[in-house]
N, CA, C and O atoms as CSV, one atom per row, in Angstrom:
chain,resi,resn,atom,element,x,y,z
A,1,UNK,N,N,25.640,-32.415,86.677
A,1,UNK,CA,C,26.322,-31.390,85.915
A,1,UNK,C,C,26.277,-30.092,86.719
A,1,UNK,O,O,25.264,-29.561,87.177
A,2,UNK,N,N,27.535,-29.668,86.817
A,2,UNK,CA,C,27.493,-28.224,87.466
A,2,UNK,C,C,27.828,-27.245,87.032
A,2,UNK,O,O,28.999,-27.218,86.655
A,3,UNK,N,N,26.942,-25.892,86.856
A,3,UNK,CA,C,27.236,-24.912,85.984
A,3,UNK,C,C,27.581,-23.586,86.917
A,3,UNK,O,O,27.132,-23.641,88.062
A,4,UNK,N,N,28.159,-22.669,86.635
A,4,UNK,CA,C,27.988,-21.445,87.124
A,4,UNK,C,C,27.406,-20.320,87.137
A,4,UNK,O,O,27.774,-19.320,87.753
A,5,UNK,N,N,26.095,-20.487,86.183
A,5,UNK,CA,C,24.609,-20.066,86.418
A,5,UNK,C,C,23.078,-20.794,85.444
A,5,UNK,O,O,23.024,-21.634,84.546
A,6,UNK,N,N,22.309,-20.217,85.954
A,6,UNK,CA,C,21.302,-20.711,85.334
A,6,UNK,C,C,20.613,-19.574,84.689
A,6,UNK,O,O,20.301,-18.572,85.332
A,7,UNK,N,N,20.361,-19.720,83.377
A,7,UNK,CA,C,19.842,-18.935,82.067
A,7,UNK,C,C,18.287,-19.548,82.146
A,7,UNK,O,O,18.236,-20.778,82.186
A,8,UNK,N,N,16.920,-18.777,82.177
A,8,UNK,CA,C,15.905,-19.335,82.010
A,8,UNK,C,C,15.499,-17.594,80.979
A,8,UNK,O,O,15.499,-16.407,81.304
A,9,UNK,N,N,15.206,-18.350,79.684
A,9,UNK,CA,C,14.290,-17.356,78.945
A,9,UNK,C,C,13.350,-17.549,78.519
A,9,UNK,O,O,13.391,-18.240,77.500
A,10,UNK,N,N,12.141,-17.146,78.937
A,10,UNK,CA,C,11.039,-16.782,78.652
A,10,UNK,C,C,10.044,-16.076,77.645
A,10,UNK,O,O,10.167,-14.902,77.296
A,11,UNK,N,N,9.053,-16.922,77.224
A,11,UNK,CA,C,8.166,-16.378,76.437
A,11,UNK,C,C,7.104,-15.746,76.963
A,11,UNK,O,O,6.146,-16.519,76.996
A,12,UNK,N,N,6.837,-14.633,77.409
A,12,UNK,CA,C,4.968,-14.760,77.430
A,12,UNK,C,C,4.114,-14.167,76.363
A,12,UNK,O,O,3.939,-12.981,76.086
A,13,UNK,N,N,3.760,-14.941,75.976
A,13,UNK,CA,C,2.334,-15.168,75.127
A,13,UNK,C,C,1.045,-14.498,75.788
A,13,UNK,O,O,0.932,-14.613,77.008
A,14,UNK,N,N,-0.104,-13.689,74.952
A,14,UNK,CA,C,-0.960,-13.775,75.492
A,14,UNK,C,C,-1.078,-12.843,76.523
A,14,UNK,O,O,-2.233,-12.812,76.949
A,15,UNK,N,N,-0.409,-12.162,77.018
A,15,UNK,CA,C,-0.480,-11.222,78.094
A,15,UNK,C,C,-1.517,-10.220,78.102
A,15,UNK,O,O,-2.328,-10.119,77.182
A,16,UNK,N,N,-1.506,-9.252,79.427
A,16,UNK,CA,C,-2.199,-8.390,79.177
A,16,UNK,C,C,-1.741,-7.003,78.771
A,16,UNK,O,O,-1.065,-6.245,79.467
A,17,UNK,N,N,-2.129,-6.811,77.743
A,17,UNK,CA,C,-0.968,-5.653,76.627
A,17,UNK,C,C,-1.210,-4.447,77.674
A,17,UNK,O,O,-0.251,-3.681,77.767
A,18,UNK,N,N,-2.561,-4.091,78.642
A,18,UNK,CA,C,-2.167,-2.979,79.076
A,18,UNK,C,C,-1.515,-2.726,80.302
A,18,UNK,O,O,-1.665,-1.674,80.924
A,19,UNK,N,N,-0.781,-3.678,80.675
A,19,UNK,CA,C,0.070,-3.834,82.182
A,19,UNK,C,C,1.365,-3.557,81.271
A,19,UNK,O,O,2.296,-2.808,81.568
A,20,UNK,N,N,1.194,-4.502,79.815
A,20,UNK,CA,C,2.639,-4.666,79.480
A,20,UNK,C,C,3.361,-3.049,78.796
A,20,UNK,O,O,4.559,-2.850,78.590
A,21,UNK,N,N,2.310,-2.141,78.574
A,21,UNK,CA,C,2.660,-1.308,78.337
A,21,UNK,C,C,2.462,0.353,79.233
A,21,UNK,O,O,2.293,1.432,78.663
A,22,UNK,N,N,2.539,0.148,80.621
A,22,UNK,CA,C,2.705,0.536,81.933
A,22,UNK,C,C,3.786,0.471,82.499
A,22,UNK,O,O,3.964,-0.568,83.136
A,23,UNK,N,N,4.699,1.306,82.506
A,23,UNK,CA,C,6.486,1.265,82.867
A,23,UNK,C,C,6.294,1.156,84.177
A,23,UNK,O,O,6.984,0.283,84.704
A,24,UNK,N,N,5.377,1.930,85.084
A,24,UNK,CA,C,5.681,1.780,86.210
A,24,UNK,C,C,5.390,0.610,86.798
A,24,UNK,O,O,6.008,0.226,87.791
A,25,UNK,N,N,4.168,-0.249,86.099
A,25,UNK,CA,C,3.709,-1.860,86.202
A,25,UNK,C,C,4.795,-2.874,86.115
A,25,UNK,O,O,5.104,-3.839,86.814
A,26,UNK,N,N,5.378,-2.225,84.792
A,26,UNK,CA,C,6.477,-3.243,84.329
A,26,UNK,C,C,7.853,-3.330,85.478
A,26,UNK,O,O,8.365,-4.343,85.954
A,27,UNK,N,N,8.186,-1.995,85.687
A,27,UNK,CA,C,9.292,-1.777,86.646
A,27,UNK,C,C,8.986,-2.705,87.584
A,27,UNK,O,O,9.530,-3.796,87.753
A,28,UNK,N,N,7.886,-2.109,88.323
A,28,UNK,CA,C,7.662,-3.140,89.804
A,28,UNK,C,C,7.399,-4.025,89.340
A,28,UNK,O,O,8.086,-4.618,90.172
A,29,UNK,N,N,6.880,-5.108,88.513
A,29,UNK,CA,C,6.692,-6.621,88.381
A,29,UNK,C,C,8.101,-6.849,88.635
A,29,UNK,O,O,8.546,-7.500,89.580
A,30,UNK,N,N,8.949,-6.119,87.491
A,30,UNK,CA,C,10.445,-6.910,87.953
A,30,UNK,C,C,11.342,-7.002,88.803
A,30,UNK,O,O,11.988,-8.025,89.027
A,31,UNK,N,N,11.487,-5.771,89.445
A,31,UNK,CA,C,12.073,-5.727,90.938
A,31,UNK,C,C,11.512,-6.403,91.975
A,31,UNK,O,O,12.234,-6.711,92.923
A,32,UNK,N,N,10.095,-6.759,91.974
A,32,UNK,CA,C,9.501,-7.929,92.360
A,32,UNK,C,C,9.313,-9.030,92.617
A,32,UNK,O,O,8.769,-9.619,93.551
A,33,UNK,N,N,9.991,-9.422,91.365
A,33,UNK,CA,C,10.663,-10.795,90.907
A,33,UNK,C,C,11.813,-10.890,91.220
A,33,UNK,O,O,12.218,-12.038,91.408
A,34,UNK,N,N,12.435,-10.159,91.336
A,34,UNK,CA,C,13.855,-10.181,91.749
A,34,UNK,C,C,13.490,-10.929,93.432
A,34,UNK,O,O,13.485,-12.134,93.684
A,35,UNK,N,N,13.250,-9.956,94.257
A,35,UNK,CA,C,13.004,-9.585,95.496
A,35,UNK,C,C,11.921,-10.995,95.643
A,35,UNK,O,O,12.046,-11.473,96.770
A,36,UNK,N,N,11.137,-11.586,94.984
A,36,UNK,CA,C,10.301,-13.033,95.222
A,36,UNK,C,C,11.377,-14.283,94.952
A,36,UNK,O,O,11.082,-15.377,95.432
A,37,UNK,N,N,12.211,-14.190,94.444
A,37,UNK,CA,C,13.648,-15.336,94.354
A,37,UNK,C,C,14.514,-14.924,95.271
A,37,UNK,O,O,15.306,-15.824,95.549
A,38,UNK,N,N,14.693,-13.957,95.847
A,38,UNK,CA,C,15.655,-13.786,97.061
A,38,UNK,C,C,17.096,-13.526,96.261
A,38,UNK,O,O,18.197,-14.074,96.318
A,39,UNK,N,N,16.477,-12.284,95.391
A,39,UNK,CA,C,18.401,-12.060,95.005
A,39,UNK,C,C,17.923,-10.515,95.663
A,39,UNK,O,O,16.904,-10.067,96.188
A,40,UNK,N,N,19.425,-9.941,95.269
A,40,UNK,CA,C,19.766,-8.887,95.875
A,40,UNK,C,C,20.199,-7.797,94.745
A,40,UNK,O,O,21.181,-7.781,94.004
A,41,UNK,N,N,19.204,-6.971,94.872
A,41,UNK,CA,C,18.898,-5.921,93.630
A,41,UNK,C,C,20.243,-4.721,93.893
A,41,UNK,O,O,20.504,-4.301,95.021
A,42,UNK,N,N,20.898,-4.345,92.816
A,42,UNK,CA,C,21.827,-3.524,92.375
A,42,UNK,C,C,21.658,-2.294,91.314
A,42,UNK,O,O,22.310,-1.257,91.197
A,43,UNK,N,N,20.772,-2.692,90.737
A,43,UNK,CA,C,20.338,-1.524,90.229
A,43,UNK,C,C,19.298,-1.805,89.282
A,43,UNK,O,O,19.215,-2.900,88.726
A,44,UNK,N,N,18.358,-0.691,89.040
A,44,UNK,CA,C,17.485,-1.092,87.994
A,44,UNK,C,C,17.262,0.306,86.967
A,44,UNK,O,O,17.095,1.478,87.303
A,45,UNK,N,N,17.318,-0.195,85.848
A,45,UNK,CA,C,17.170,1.007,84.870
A,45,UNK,C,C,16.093,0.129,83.392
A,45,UNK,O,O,16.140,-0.974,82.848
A,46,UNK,N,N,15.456,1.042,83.280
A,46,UNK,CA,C,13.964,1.295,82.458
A,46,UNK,C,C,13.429,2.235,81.729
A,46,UNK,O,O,13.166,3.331,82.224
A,47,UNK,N,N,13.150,1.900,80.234
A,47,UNK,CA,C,12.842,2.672,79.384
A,47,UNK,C,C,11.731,2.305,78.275
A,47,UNK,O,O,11.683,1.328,77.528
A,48,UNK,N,N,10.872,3.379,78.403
A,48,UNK,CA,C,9.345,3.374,77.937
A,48,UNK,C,C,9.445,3.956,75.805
A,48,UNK,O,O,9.749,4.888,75.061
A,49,UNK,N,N,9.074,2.950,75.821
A,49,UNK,CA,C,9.541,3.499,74.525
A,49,UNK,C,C,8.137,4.271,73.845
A,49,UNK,O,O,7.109,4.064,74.489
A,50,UNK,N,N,7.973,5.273,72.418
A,50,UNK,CA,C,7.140,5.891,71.541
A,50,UNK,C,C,6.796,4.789,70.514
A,50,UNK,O,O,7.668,4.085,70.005
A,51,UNK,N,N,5.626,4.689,70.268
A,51,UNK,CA,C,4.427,4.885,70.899
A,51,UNK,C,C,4.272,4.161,71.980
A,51,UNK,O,O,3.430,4.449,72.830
A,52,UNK,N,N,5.125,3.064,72.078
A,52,UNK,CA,C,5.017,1.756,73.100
A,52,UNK,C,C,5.725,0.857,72.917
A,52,UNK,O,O,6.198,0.420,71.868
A,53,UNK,N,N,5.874,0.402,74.374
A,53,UNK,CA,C,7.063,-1.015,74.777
A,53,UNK,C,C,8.040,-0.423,75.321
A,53,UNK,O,O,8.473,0.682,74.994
A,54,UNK,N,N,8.621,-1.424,76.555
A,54,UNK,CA,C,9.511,-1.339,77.365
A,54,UNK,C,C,10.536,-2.315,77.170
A,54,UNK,O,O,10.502,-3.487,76.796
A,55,UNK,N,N,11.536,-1.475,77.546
A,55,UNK,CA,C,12.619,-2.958,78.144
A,55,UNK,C,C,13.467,-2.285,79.486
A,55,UNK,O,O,13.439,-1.112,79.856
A,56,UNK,N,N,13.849,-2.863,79.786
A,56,UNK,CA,C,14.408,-2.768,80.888
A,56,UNK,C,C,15.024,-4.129,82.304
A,56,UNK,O,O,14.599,-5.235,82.636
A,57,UNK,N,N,16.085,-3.329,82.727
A,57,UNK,CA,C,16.762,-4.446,83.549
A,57,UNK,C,C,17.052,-4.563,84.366
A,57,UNK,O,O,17.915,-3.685,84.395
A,58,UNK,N,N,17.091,-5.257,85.804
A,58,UNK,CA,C,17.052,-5.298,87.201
A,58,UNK,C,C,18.492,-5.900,87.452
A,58,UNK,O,O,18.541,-7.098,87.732
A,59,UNK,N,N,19.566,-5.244,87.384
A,59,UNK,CA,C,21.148,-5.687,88.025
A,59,UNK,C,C,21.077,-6.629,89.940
A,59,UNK,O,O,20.999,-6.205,91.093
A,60,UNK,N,N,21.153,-7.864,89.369
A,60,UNK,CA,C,21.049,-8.272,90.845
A,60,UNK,C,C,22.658,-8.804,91.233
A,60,UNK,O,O,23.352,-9.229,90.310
A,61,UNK,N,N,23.114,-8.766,92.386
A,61,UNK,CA,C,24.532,-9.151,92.655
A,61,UNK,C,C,24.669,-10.988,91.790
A,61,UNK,O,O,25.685,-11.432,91.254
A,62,UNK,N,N,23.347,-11.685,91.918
A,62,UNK,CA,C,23.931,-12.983,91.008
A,62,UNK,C,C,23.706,-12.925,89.444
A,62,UNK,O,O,23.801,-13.979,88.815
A,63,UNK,N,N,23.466,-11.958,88.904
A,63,UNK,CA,C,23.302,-11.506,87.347
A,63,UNK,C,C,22.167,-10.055,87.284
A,63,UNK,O,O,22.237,-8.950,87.822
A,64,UNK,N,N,21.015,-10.763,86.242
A,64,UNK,CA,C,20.539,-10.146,86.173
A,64,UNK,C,C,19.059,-10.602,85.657
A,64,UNK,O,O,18.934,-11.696,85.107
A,65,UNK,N,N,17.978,-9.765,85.842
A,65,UNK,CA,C,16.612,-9.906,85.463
A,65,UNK,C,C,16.461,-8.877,83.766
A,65,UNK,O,O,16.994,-7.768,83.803
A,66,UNK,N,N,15.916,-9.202,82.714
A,66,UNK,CA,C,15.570,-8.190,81.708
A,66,UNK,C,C,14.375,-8.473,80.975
A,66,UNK,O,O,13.832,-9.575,81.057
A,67,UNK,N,N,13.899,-7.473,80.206
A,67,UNK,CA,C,12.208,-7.362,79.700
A,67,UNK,C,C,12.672,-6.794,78.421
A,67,UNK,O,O,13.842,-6.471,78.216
A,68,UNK,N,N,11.958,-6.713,77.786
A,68,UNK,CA,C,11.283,-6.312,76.445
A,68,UNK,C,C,9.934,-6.635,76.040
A,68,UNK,O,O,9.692,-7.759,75.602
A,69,UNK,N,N,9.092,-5.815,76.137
A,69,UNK,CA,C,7.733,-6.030,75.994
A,69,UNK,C,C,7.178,-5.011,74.520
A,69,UNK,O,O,7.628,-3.933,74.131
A,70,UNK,N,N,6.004,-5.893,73.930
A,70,UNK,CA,C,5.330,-5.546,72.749
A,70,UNK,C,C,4.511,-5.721,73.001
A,70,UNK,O,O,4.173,-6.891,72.820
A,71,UNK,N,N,3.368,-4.696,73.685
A,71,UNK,CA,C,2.236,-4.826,74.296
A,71,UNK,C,C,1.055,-4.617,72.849
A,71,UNK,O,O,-0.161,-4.806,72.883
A,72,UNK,N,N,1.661,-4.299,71.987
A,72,UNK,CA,C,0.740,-4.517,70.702
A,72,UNK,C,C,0.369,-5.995,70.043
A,72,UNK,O,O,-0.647,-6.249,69.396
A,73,UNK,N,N,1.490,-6.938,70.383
A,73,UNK,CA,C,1.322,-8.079,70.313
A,73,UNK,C,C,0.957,-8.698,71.444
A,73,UNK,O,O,0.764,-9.879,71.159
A,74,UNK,N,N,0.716,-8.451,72.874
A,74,UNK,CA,C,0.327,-8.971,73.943
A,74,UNK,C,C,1.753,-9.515,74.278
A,74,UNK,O,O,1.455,-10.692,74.477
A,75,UNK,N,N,2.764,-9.463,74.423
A,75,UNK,CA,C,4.033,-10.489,74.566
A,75,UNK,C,C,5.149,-9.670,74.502
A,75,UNK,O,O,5.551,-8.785,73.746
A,76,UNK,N,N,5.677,-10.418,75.883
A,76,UNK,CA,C,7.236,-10.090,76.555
A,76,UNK,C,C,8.011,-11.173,76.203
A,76,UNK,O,O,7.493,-12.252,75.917
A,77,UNK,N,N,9.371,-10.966,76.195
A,77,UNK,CA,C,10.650,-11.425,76.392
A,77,UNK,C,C,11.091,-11.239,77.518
A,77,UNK,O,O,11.210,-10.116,78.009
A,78,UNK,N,N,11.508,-12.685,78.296
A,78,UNK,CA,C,12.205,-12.136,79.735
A,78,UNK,C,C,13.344,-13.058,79.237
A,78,UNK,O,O,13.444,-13.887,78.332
A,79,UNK,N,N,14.309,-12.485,80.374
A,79,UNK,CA,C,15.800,-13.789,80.527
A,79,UNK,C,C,15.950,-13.137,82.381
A,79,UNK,O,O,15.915,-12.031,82.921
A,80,UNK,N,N,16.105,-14.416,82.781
A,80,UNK,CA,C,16.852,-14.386,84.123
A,80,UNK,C,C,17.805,-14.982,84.454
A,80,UNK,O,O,17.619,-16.179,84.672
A,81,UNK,N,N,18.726,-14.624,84.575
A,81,UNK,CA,C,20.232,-15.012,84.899
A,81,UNK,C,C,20.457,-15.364,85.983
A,81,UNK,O,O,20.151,-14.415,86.706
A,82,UNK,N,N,20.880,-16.313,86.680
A,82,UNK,CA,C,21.669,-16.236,87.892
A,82,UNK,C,C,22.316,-17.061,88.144
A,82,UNK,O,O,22.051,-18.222,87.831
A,83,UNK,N,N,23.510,-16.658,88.880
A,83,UNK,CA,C,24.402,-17.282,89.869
A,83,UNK,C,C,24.132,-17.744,91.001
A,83,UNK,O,O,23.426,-17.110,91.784
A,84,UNK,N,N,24.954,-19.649,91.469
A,84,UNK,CA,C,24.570,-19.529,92.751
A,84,UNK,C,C,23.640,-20.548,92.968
A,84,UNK,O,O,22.970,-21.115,92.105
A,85,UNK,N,N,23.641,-20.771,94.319
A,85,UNK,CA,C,22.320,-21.634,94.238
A,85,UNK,C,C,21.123,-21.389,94.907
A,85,UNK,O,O,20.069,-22.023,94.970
A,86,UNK,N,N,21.626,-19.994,95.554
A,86,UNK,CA,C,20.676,-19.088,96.806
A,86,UNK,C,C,19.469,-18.849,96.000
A,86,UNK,O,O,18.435,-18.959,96.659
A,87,UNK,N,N,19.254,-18.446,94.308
A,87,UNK,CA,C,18.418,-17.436,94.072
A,87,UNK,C,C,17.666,-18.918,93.383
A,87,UNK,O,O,18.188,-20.017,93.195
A,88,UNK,N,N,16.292,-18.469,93.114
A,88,UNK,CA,C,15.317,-19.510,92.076
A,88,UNK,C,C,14.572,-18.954,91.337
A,88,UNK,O,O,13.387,-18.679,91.528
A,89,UNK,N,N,15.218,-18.753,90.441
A,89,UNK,CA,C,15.034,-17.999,89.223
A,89,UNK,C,C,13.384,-18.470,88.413
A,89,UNK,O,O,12.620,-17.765,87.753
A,90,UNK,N,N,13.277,-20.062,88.841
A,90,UNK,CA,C,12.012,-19.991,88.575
A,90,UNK,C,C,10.875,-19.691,89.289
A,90,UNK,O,O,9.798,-19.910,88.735
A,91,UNK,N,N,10.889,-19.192,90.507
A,91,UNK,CA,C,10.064,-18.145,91.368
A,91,UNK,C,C,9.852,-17.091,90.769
A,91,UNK,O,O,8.716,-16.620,90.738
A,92,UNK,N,N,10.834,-16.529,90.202
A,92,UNK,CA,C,10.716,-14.925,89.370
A,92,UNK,C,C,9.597,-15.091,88.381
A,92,UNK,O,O,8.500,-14.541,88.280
A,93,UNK,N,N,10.421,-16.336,87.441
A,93,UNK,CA,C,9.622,-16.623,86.078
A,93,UNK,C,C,8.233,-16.676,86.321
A,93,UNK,O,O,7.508,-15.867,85.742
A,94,UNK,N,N,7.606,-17.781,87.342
A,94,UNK,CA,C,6.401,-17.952,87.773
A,94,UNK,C,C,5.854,-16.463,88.171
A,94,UNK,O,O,5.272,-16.015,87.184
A,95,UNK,N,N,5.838,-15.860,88.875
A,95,UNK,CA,C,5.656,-14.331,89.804
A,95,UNK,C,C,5.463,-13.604,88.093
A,95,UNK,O,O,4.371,-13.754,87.545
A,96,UNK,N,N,5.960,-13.267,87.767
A,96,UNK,CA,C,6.247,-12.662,86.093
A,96,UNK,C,C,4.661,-12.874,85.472
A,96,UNK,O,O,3.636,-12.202,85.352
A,97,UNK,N,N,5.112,-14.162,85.179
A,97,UNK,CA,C,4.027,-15.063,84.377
A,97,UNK,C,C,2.152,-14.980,85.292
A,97,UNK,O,O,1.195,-14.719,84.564
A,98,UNK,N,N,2.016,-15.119,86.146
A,98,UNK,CA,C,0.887,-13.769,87.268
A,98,UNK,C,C,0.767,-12.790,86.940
A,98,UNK,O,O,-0.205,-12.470,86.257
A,99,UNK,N,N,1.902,-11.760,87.376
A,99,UNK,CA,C,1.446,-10.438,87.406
A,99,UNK,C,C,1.066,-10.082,85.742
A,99,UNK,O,O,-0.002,-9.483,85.619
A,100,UNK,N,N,1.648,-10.314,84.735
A,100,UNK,CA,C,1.392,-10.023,83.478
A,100,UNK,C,C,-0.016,-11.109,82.849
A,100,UNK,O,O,-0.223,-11.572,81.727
A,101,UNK,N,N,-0.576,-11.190,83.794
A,101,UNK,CA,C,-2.138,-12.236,83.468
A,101,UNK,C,C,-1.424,-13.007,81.972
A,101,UNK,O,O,-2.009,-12.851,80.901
A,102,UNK,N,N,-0.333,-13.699,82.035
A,102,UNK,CA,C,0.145,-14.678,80.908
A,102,UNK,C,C,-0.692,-15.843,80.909
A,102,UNK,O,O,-0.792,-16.507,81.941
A,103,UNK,N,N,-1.384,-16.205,79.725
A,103,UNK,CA,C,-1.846,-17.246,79.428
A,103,UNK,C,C,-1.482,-18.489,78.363
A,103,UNK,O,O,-2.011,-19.547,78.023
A,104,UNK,N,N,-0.409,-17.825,78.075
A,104,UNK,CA,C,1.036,-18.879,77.116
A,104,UNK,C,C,2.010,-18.506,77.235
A,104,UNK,O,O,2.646,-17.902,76.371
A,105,UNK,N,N,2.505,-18.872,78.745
A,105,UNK,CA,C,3.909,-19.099,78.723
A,105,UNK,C,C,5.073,-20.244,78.528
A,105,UNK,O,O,5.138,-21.309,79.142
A,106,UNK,N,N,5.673,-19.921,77.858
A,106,UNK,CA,C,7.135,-21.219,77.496
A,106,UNK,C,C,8.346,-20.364,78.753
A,106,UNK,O,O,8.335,-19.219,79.205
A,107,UNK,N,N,9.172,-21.390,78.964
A,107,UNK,CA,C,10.558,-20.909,79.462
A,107,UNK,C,C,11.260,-22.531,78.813
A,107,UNK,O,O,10.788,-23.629,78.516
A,108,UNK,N,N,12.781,-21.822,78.820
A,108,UNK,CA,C,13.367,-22.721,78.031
A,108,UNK,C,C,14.908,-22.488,79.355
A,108,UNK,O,O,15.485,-21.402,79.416
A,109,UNK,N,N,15.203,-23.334,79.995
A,109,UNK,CA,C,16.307,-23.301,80.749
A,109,UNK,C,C,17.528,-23.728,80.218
A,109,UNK,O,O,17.548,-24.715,79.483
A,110,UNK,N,N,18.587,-23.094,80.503
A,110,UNK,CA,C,19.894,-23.252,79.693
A,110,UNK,C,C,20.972,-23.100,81.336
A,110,UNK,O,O,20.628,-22.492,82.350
A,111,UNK,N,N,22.105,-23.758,81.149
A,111,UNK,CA,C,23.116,-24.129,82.427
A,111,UNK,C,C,24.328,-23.361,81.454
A,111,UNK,O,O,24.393,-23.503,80.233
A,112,UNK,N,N,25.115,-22.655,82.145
A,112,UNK,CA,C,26.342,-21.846,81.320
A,112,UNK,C,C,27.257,-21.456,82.222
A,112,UNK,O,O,26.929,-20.885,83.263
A,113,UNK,N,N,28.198,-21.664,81.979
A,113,UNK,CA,C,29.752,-21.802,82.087
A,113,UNK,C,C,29.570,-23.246,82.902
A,113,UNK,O,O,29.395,-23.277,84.120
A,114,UNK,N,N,29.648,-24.677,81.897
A,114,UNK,CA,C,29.371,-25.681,82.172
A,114,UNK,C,C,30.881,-26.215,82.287
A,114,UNK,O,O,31.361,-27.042,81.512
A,115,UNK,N,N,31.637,-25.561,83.481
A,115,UNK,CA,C,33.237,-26.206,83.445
A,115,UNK,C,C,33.586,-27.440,83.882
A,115,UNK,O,O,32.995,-27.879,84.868
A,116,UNK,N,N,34.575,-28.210,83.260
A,116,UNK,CA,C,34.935,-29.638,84.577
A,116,UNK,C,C,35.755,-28.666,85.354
A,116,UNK,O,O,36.374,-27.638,85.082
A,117,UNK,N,N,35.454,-29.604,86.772
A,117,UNK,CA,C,36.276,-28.914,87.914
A,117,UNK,C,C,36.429,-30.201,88.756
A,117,UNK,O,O,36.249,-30.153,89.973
A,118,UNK,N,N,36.695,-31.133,88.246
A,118,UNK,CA,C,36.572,-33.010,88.979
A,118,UNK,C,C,35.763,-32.857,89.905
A,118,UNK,O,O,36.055,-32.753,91.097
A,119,UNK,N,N,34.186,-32.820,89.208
A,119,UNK,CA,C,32.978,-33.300,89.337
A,119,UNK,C,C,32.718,-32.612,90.681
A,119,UNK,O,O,32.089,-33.295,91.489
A,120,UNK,N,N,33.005,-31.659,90.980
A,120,UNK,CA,C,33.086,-30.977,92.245
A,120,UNK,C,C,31.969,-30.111,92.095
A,120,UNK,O,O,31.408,-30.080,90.999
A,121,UNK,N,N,31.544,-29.374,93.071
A,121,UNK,CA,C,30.476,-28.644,93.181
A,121,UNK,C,C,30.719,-26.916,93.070
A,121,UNK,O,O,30.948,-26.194,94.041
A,122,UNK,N,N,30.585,-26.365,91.349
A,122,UNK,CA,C,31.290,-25.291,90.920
A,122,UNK,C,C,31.225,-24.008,92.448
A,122,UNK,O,O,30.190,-23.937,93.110
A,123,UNK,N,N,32.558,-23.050,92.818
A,123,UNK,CA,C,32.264,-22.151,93.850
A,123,UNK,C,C,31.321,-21.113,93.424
A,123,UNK,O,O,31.193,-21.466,92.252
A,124,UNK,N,N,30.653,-20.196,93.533
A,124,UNK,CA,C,30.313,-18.823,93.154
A,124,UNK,C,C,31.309,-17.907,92.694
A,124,UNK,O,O,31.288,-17.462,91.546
A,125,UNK,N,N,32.365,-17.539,93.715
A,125,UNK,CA,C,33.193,-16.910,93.516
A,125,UNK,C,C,35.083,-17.911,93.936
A,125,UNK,O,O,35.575,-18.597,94.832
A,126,UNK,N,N,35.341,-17.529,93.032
A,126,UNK,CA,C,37.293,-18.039,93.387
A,126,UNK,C,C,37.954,-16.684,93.878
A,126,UNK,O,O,37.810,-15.562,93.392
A,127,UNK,N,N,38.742,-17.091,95.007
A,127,UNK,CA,C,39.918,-16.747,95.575
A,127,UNK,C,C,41.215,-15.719,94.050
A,127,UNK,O,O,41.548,-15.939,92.885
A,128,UNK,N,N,41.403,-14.960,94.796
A,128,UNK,CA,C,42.709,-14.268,93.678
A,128,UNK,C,C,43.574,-15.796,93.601
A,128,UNK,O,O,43.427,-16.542,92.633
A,129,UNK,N,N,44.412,-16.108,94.667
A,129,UNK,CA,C,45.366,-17.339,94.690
A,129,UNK,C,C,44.534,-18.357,93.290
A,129,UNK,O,O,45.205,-18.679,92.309
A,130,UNK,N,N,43.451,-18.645,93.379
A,130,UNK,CA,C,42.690,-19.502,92.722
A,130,UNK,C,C,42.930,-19.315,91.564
A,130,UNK,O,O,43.494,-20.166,90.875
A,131,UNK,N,N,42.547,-18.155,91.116
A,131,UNK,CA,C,42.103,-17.638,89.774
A,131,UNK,C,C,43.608,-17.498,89.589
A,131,UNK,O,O,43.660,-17.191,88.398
A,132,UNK,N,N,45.068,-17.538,90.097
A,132,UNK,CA,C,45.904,-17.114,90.018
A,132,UNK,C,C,46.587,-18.682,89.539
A,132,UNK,O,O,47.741,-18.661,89.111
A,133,UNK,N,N,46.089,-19.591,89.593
A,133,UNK,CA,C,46.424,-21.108,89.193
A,133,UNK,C,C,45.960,-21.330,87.958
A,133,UNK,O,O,46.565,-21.968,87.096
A,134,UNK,N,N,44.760,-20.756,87.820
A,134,UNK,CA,C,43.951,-20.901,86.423
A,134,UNK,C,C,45.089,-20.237,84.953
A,134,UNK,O,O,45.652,-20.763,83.992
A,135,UNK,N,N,44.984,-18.992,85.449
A,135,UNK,CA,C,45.580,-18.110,84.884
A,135,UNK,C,C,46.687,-17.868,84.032
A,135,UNK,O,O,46.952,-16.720,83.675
């Protein structure tokens, strides 16, 4: 089955609430993760919330990395997106699941934009002409 990216979202359980509620911890774990799967970071924007918890998201050219953390409950929400077959999104997840000393983590992997294309091996990107057949 060939999809045109891979969705892995993440539970962590159990964490350590005071990394998870450290923006500048949190920031670099994820640009981290990005940069430990070999995608290519585009932008990152991050916000520390009152009294506490972050979310925030790492724009990589094959999607994207994002957080939401409740360091009162010990536990983040991640999703990593990507396109492609360059990036390994479960390098990130793993790297993540470390730096946040997680001791119950789930990930649940999901395949999306699951098109027929006669069993062919989906491109990354189509041609204008291409997309101009579809169309």
């Amino acid at each position: 089955m060939h999809a045109l990216g891979n969705h892995l979202l993440i539970e962590l359980k159990d964490c350590n609430p005071s990394i998870l509620m450290n923006l500048q911890k949190v920031t670099d774990a994820m640009v981290s993760a990005a940069k430990e799967a070999k995608a290519t970071i585009v932008d990152v924007s991050f916000h520390e919330f009152n009294p506490f918890g972050i979310s925030g998201m790492v724009v990589i050219a094959e999607s994207h990395l994002s957080i939401h953390t409740w360091p009162e409950y010990s536990y983040a929400a991640v999703d990593i997106f990507t396109c492609g077959d360059i990036i390994k999104p479960e390098v990130a997840a793993q790297y993540l699941i470390n730096i946040f000393e997680c001791t119950n983590p789930s990930i649940v992997e999901m395949k999306r934009g699951i098109i027929s294309h006669k069993n062919e091996k989906l491109p990354h990107k189509v041609s204008n002409a291409e997309f101009q057949m579809v169309s």
